[in-house]
C-alpha positions as CSV (number, residue, x, y, z in Angstrom):
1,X,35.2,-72.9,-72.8
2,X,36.6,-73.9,-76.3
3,X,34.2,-74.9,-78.4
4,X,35.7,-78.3,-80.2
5,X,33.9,-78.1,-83.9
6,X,35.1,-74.7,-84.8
7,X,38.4,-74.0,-81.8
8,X,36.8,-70.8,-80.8
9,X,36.7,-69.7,-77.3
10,X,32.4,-69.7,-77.2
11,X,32.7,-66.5,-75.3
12,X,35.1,-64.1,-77.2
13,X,35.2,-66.2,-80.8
14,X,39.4,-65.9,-80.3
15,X,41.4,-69.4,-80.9
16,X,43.5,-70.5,-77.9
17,X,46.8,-69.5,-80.1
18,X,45.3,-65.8,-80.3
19,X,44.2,-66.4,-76.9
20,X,48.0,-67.1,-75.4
21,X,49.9,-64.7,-77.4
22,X,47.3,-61.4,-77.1
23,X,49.6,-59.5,-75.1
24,X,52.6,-60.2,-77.1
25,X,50.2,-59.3,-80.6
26,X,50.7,-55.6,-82.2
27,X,47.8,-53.2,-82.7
28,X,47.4,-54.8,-86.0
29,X,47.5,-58.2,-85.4
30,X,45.3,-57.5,-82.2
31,X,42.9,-55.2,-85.1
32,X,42.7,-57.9,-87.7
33,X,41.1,-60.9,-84.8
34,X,38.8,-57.9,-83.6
35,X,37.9,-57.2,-87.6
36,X,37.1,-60.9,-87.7
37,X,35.5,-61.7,-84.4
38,X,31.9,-60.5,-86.1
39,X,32.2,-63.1,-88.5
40,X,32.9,-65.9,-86.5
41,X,30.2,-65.4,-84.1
42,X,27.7,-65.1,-86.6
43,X,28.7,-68.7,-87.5
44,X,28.5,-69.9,-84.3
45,X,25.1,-68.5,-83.7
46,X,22.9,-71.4,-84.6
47,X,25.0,-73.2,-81.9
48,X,23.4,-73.9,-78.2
49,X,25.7,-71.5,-75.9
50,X,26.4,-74.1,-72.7
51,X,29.2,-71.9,-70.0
């Protein structure tokens, strides 16, 4: 479920762009969302979590 304020996915924090293309990502590209995914979560987490 995209969440529409910030265009994360409110399960794994990716955008639906990083989302399509992950199997056509390198390592590094694949690296950098995971490096960020922390981040983004924590400013989701004053958010209600509705799946």
């Amino acid at each position: 479920m995209m969440d529409p304020e910030s265009g994360l996915c409110a399960g794994c924090f990716r955008t639906i762009e990083e989302i399509g293309n992950w199997s056509r990502m390198t390592e590094g590209e694949r690296e950098k969302v995971w490096g960020e995914l922390p981040l983004r979560k924590a400013g989701n987490s004053s958010k209600d979590s509705v799946i």
